[in-house]
Biotite code that builds the C-alpha atoms (Angstrom):
import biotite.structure as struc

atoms = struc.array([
    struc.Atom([28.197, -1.865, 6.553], chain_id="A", res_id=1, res_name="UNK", atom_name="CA", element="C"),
    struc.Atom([25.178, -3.223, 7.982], chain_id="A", res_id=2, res_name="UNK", atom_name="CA", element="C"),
    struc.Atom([21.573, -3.951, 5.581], chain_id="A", res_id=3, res_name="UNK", atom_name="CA", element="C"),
    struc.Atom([20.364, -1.653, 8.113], chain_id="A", res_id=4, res_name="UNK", atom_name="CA", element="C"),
    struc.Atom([22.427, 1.046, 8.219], chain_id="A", res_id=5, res_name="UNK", atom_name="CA", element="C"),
    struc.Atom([21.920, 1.418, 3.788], chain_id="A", res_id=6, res_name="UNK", atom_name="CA", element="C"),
    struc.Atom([17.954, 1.240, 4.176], chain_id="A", res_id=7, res_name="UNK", atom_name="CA", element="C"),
    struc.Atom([17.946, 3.867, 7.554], chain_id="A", res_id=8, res_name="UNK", atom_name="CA", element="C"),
    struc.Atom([18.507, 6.993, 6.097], chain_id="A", res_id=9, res_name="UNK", atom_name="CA", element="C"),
    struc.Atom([15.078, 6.147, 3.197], chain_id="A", res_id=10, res_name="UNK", atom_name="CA", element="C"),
    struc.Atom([13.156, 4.756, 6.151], chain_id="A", res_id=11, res_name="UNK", atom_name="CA", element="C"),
    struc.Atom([13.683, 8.688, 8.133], chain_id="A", res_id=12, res_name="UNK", atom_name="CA", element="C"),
    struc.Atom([13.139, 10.317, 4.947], chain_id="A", res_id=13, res_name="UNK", atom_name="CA", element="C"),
    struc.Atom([9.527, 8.407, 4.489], chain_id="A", res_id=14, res_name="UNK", atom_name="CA", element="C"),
    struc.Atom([8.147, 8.695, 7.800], chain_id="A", res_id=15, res_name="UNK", atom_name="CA", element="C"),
    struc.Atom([9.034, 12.514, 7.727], chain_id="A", res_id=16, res_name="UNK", atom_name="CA", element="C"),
    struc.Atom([7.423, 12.390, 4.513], chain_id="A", res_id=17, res_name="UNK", atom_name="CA", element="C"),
    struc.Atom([4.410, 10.885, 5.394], chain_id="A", res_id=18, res_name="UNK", atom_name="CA", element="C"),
    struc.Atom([4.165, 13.153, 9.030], chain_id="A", res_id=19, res_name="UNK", atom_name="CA", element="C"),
    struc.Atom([4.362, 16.152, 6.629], chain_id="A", res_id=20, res_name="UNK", atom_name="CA", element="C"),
    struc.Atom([1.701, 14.983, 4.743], chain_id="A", res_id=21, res_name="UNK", atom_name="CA", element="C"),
    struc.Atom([-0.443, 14.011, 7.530], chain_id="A", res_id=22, res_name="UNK", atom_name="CA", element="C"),
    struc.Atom([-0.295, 17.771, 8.790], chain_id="A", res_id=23, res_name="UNK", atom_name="CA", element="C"),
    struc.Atom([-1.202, 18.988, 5.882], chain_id="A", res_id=24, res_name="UNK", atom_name="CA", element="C"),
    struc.Atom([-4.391, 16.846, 5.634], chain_id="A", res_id=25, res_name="UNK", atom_name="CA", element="C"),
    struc.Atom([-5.565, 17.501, 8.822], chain_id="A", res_id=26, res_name="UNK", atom_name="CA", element="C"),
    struc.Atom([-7.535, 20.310, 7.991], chain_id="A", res_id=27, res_name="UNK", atom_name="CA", element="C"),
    struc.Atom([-9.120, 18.527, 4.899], chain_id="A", res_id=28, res_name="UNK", atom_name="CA", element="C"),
    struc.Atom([-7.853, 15.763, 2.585], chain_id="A", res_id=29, res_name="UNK", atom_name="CA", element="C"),
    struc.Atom([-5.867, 15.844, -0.086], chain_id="A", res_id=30, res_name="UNK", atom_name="CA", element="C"),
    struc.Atom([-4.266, 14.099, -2.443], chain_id="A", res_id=31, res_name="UNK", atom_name="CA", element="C"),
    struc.Atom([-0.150, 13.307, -2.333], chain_id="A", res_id=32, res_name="UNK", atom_name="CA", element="C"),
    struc.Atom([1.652, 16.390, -3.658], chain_id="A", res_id=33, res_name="UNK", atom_name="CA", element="C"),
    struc.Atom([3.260, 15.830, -7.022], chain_id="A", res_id=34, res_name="UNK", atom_name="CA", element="C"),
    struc.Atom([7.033, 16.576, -5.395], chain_id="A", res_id=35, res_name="UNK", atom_name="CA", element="C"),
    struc.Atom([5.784, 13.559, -2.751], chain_id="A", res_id=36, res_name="UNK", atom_name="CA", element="C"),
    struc.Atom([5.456, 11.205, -5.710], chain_id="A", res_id=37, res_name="UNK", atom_name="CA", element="C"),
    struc.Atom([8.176, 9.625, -4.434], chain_id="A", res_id=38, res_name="UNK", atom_name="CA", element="C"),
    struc.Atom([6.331, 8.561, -1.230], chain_id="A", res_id=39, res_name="UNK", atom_name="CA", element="C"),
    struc.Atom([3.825, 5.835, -3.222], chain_id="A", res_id=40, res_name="UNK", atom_name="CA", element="C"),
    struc.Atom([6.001, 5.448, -6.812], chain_id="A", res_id=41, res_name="UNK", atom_name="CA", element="C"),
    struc.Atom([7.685, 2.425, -4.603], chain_id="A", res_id=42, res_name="UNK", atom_name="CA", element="C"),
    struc.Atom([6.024, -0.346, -3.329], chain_id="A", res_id=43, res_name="UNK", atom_name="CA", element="C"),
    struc.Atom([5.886, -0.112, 0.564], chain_id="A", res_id=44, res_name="UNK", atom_name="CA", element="C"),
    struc.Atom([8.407, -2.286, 1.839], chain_id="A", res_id=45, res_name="UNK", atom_name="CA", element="C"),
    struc.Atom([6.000, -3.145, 5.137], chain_id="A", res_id=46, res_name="UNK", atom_name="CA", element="C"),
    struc.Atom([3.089, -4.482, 4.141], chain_id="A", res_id=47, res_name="UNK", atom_name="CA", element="C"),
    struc.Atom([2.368, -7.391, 1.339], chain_id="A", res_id=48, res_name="UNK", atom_name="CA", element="C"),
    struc.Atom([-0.753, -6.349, 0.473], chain_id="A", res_id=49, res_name="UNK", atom_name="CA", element="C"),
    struc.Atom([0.246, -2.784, -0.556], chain_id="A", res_id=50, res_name="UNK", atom_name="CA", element="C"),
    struc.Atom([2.507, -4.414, -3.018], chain_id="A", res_id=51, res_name="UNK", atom_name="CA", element="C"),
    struc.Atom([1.541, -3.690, -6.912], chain_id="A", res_id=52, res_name="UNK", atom_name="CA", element="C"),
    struc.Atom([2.097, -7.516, -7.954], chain_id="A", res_id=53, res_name="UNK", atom_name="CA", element="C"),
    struc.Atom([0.245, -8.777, -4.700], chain_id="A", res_id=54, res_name="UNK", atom_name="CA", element="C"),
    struc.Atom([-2.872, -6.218, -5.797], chain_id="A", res_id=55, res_name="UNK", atom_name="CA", element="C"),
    struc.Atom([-2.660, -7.130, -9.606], chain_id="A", res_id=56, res_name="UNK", atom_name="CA", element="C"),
    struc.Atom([-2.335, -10.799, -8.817], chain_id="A", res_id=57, res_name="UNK", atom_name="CA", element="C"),
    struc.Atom([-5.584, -11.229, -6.647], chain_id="A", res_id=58, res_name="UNK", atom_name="CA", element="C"),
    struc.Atom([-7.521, -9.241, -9.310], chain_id="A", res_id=59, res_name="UNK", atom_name="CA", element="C"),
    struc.Atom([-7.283, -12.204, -11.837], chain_id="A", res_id=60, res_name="UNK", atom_name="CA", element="C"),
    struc.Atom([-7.374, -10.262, -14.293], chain_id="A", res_id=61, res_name="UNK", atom_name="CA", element="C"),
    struc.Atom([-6.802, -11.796, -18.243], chain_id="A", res_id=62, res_name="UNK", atom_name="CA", element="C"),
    struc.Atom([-6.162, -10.717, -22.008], chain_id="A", res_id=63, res_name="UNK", atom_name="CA", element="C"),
    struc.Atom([-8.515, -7.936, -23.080], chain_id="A", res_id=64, res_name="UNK", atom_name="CA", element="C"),
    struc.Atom([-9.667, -6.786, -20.138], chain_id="A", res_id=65, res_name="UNK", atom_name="CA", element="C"),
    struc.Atom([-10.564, -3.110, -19.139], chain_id="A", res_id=66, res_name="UNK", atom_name="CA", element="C"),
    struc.Atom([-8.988, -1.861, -16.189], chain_id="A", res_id=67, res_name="UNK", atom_name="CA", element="C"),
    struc.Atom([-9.613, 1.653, -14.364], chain_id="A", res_id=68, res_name="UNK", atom_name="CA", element="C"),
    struc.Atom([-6.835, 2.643, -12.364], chain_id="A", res_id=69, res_name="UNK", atom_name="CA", element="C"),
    struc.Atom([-8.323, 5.460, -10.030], chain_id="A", res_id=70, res_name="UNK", atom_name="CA", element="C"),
    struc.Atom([-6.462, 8.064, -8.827], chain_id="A", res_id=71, res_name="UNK", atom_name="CA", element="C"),
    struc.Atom([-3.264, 6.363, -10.323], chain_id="A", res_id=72, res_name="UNK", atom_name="CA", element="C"),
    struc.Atom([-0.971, 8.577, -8.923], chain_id="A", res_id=73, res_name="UNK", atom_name="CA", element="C"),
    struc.Atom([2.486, 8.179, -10.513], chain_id="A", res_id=74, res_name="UNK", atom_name="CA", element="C"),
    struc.Atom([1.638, 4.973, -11.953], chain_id="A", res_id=75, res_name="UNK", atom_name="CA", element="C"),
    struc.Atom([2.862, 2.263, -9.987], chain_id="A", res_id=76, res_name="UNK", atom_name="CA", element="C"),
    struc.Atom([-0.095, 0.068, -10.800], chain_id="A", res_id=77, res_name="UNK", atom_name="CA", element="C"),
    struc.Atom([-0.928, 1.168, -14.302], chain_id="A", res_id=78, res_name="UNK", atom_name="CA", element="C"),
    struc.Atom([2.271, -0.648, -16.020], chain_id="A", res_id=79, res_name="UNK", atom_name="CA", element="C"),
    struc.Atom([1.692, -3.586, -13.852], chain_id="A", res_id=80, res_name="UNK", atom_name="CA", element="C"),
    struc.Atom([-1.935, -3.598, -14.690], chain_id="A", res_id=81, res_name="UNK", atom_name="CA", element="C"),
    struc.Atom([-1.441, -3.030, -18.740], chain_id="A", res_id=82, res_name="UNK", atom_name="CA", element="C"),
    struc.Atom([0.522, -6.044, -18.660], chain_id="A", res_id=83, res_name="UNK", atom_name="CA", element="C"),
    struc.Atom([-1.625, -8.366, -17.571], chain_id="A", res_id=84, res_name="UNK", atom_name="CA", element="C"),
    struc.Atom([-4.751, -7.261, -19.756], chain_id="A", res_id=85, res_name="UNK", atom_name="CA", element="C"),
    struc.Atom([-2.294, -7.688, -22.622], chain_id="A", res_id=86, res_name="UNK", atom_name="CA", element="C"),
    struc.Atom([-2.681, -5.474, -26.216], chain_id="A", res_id=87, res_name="UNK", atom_name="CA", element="C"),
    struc.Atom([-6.268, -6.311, -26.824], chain_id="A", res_id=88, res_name="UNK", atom_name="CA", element="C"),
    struc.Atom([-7.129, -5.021, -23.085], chain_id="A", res_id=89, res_name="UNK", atom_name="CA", element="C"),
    struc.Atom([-7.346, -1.232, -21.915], chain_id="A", res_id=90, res_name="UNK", atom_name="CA", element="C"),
    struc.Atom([-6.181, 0.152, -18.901], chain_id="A", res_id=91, res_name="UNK", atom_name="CA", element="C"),
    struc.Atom([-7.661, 4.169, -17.721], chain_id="A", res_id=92, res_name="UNK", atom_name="CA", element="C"),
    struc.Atom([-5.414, 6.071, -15.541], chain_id="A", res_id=93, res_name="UNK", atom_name="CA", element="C"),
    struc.Atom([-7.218, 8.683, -13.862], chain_id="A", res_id=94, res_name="UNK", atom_name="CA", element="C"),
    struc.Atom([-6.137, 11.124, -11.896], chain_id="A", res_id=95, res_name="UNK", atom_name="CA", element="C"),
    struc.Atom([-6.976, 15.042, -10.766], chain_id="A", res_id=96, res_name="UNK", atom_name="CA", element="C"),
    struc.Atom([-3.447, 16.226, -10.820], chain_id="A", res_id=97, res_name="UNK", atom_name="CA", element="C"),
    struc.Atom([-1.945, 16.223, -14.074], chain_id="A", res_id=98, res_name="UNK", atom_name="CA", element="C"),
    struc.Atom([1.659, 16.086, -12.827], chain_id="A", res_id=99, res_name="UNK", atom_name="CA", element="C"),
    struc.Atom([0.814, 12.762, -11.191], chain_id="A", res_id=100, res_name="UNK", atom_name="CA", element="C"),
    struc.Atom([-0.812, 11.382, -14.788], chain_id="A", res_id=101, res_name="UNK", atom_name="CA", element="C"),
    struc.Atom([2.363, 12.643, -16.718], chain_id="A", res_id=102, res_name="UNK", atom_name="CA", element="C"),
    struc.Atom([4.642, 10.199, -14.436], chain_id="A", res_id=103, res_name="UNK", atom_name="CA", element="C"),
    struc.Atom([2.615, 7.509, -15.311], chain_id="A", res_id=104, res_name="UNK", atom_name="CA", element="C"),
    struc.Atom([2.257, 8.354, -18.637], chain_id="A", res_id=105, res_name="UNK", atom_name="CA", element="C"),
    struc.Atom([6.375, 8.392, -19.261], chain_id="A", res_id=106, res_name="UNK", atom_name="CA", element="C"),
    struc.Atom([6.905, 5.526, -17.020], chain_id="A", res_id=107, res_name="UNK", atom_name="CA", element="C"),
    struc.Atom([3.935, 3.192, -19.586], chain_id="A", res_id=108, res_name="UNK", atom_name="CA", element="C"),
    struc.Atom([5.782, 4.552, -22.370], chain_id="A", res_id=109, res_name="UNK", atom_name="CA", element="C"),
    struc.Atom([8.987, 3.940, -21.303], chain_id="A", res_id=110, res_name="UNK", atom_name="CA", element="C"),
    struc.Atom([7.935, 0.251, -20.680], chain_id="A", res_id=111, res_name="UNK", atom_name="CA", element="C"),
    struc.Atom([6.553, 0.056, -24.011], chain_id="A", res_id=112, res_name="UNK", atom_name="CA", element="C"),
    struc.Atom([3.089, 0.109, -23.642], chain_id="A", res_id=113, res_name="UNK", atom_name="CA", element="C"),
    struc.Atom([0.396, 1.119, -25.711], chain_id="A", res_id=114, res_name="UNK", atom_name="CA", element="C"),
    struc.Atom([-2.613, 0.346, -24.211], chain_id="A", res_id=115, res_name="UNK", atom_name="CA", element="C"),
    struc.Atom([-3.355, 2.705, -21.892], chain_id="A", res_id=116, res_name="UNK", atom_name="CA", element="C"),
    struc.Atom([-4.930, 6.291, -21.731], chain_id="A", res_id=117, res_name="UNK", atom_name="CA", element="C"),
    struc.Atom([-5.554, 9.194, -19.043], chain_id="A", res_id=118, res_name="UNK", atom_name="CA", element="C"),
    struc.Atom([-8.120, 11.435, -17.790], chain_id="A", res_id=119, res_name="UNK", atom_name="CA", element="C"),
    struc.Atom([-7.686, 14.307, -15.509], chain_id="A", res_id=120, res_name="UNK", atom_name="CA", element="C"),
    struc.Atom([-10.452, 13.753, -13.924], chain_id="A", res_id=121, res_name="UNK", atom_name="CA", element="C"),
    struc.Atom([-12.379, 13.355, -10.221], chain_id="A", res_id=122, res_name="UNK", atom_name="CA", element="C"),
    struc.Atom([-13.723, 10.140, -9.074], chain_id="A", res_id=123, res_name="UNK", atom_name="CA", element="C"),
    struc.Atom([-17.206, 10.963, -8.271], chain_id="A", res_id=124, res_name="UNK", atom_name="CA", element="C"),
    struc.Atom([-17.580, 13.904, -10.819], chain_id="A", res_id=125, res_name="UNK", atom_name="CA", element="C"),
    struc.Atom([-19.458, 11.778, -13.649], chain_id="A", res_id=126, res_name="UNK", atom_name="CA", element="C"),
    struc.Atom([-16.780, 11.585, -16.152], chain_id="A", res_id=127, res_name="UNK", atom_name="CA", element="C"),
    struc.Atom([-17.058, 7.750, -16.689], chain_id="A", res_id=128, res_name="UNK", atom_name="CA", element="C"),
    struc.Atom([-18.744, 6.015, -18.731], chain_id="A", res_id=129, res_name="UNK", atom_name="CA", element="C"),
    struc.Atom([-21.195, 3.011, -17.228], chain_id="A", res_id=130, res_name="UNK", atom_name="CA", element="C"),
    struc.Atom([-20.697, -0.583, -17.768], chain_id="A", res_id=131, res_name="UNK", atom_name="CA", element="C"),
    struc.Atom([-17.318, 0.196, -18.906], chain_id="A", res_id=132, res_name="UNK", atom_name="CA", element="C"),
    struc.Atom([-14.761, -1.828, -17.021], chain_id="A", res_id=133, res_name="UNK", atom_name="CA", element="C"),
    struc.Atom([-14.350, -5.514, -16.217], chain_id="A", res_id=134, res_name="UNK", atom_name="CA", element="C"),
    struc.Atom([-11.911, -4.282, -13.137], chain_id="A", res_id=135, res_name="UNK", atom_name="CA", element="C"),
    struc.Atom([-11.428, -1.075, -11.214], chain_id="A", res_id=136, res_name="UNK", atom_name="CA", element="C"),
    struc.Atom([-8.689, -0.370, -8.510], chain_id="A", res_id=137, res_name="UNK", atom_name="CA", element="C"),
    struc.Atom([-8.579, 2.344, -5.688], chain_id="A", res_id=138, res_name="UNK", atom_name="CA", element="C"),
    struc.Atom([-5.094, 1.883, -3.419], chain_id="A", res_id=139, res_name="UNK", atom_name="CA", element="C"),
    struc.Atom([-4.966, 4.036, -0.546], chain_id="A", res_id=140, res_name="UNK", atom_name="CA", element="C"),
    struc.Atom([-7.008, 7.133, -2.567], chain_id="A", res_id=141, res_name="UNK", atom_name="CA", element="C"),
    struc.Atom([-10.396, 7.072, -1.078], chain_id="A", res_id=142, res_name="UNK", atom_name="CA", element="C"),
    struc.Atom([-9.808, 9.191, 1.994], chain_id="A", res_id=143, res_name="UNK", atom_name="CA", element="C"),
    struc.Atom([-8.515, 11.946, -0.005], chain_id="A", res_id=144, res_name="UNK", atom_name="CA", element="C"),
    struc.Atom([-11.623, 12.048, -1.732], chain_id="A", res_id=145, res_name="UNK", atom_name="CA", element="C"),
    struc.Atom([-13.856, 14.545, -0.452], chain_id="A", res_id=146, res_name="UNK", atom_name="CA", element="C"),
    struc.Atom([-17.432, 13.230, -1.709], chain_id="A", res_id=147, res_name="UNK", atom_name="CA", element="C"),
    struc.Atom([-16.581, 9.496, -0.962], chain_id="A", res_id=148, res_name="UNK", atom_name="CA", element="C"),
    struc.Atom([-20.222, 8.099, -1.437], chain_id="A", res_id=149, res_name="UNK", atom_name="CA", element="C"),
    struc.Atom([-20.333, 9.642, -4.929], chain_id="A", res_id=150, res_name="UNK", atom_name="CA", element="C"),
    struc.Atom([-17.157, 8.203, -5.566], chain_id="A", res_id=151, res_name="UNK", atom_name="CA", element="C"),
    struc.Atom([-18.175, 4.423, -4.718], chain_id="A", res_id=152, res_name="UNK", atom_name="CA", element="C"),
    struc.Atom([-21.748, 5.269, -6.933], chain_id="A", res_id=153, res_name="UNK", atom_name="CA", element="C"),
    struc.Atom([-19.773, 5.833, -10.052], chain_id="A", res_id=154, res_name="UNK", atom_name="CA", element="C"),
    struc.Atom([-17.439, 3.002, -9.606], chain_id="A", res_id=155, res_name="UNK", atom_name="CA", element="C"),
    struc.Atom([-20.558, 1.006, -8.896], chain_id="A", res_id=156, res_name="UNK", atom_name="CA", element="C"),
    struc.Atom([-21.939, 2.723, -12.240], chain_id="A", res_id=157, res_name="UNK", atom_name="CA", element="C"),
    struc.Atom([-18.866, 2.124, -14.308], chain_id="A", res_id=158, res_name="UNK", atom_name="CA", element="C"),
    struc.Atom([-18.014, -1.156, -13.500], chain_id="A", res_id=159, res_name="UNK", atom_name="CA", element="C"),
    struc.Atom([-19.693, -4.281, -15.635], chain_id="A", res_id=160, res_name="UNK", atom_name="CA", element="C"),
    struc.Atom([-22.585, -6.838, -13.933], chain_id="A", res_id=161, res_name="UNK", atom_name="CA", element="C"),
    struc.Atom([-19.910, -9.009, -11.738], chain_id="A", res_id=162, res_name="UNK", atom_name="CA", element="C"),
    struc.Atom([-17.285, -6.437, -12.150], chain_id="A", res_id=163, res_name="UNK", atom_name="CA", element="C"),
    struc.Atom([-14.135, -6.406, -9.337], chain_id="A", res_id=164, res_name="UNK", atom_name="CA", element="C"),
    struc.Atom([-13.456, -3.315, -7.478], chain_id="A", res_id=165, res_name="UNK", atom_name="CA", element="C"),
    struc.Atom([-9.792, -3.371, -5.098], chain_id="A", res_id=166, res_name="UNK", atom_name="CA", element="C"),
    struc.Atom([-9.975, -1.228, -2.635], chain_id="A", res_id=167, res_name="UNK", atom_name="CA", element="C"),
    struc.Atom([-6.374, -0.969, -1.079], chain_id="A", res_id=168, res_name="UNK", atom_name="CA", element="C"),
    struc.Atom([-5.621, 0.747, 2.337], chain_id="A", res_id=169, res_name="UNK", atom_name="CA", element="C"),
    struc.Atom([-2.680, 0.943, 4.503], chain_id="A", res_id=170, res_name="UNK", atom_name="CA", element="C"),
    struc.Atom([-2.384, 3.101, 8.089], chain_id="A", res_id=171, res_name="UNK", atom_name="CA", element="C"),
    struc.Atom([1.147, 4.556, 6.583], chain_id="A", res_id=172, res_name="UNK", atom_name="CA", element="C"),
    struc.Atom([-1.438, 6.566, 4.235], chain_id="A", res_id=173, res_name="UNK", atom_name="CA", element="C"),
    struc.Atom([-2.597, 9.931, 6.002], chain_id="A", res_id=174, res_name="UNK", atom_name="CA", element="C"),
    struc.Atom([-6.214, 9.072, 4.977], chain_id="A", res_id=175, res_name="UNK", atom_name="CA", element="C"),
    struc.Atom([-6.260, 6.080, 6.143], chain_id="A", res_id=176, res_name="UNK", atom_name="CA", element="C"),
    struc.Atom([-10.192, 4.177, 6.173], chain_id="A", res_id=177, res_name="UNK", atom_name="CA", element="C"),
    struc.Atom([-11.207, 1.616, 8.624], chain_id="A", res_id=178, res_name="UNK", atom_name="CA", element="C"),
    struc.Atom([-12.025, -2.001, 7.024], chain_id="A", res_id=179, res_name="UNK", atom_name="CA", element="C"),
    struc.Atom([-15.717, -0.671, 8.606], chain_id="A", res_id=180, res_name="UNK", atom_name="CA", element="C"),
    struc.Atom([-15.996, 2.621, 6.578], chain_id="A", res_id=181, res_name="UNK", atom_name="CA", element="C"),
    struc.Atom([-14.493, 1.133, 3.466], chain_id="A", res_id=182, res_name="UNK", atom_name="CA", element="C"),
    struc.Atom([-17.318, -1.834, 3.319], chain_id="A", res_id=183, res_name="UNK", atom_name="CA", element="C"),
    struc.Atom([-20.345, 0.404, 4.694], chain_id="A", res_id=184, res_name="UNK", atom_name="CA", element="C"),
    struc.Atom([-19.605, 3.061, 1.228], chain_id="A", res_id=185, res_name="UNK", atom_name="CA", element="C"),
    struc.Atom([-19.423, 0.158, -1.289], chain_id="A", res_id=186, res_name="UNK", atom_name="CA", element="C"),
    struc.Atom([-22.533, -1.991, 0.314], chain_id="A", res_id=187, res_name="UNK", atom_name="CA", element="C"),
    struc.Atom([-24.169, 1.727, -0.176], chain_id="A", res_id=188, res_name="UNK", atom_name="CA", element="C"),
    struc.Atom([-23.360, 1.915, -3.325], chain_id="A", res_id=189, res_name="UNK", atom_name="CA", element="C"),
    struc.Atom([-24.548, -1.927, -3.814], chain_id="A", res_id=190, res_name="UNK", atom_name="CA", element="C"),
    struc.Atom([-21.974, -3.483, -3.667], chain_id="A", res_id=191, res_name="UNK", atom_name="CA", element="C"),
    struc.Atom([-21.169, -6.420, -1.874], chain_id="A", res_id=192, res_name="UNK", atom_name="CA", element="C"),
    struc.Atom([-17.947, -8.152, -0.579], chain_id="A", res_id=193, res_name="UNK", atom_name="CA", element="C"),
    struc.Atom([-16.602, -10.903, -2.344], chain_id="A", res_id=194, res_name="UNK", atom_name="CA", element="C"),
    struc.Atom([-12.858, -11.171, -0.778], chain_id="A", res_id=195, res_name="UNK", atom_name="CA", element="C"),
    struc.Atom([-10.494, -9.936, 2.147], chain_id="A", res_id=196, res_name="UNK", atom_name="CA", element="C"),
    struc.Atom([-6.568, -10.061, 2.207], chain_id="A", res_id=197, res_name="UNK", atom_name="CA", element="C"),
    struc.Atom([-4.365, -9.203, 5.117], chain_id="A", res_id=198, res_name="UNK", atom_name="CA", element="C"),
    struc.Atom([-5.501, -7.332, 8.874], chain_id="A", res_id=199, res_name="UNK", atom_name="CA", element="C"),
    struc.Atom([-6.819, -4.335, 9.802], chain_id="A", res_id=200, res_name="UNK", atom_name="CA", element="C"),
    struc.Atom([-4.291, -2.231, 8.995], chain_id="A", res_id=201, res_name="UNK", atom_name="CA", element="C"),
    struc.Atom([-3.020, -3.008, 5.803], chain_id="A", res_id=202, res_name="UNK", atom_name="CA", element="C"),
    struc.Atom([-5.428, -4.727, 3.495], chain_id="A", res_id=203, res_name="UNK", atom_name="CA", element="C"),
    struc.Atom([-7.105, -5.240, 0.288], chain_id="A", res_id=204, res_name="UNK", atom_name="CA", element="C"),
    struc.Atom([-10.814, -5.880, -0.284], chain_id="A", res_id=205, res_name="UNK", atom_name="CA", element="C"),
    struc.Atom([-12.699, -7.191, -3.283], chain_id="A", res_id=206, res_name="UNK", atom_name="CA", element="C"),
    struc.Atom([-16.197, -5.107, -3.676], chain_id="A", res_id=207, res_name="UNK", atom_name="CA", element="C"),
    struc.Atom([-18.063, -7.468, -6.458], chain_id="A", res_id=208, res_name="UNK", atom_name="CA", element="C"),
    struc.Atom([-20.949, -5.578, -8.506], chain_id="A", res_id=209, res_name="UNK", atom_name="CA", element="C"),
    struc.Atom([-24.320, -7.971, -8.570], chain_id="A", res_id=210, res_name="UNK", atom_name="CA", element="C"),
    struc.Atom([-24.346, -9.583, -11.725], chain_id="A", res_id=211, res_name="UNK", atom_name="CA", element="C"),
    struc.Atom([-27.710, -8.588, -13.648], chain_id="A", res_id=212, res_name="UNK", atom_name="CA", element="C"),
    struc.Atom([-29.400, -11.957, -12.314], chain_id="A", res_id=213, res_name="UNK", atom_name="CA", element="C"),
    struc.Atom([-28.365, -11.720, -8.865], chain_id="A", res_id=214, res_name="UNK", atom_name="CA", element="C"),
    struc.Atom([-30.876, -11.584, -6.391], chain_id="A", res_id=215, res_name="UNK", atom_name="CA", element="C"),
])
């Protein structure tokens, strides 16, 4: 049997997935159902920079860091990401559907870790705290966010003077943003771009926040 002919029948299944979804959100965006979990619990096998070591790698993140995961979905980034910040850092899951933050909440304890805790919660609604986190990431979430500015002014808010935000698209996701849309919110916000990985339609940018001396 061809390579091929094993990984056809889950390469149908996602892009009828995905179509689905897409209908669904034409009307208005929203979030992946919780029985589509299955749809972002794997990295995509397309693109590099969707990849949850590629996004945790380029973060540089270290021991006792703070990490907010938002809109963590089923958690393929939070054990990754409580890792690498070690048993002295924190990661935050958040996420609006609690079906989504019980997944990732089995799949860190399954793995052992202890470091991490969840919020049902909306980006954008106020719930964080400021000058929290040292990192925040936000992978292929913001276009099902309906109030995206307010979004990017409390991760602005509740990230730390030269804090790192990832921002992670990919065109596979129904709510796909343009490199353009992405970077006008977050210099908005006040932001401003530190670093770019991959093309057009599948990247990653780092959004720095102006350390209290910058100019």
């Amino acid at each position: 049997m061809r390579l091929w002919d094993i990984f056809l029948p889950g390469v149908v299944a996602f892009l009828i997935a995905a179509f689905v979804w897409r209908l669904a959100s034409r009307r208005r965006s929203i979030p992946c159902p919780v029985w589509l979990r299955w749809l972002v619990e794997l990295d995509n096998p397309f693109t590099k920079t969707n990849r949850a070591a590629f996004i945790v790698e380029t973060i540089a993140l270290s021991s006792g860091m703070t990490v907010l995961d938002a809109g963590c979905g089923p958690g393929r980034l939070t054990a990754p990401l409580a890792r690498s910040v070690g048993p002295s850092g924190r990661v935050v899951a958040l996420d609006i559907q609690p079906g989504m933050l019980a997944r990732a909440k089995a799949k860190t304890e399954a793995a052992g870790y202890t470091n991490v805790e969840f919020l049902a919660a909306a980006l954008g609604d106020g719930m964080l705290p400021a000058g929290r986190f040292d990192r925040a990431v936000l992978v292929t979430v913001l276009g099902e966010i309906p109030d995206r500015a307010a979004a990017l002014a409390e991760l602005f808010r509740t990230l730390k003077p030269g804090g790192i935000l990832a921002v992670v698209e990919v065109i596979f996701d129904p709510h796909f943003q343009s490199r353009a849309a992405v970077t006008n919110l977050a210099l908005s916000a006040g932001f401003r771009e530190r670093a770019f990985f991959g093309r057009s339609l599948a990247y990653v940018i780092h959004f720095e926040k102006p350390g209290e001396n910058a100019a």
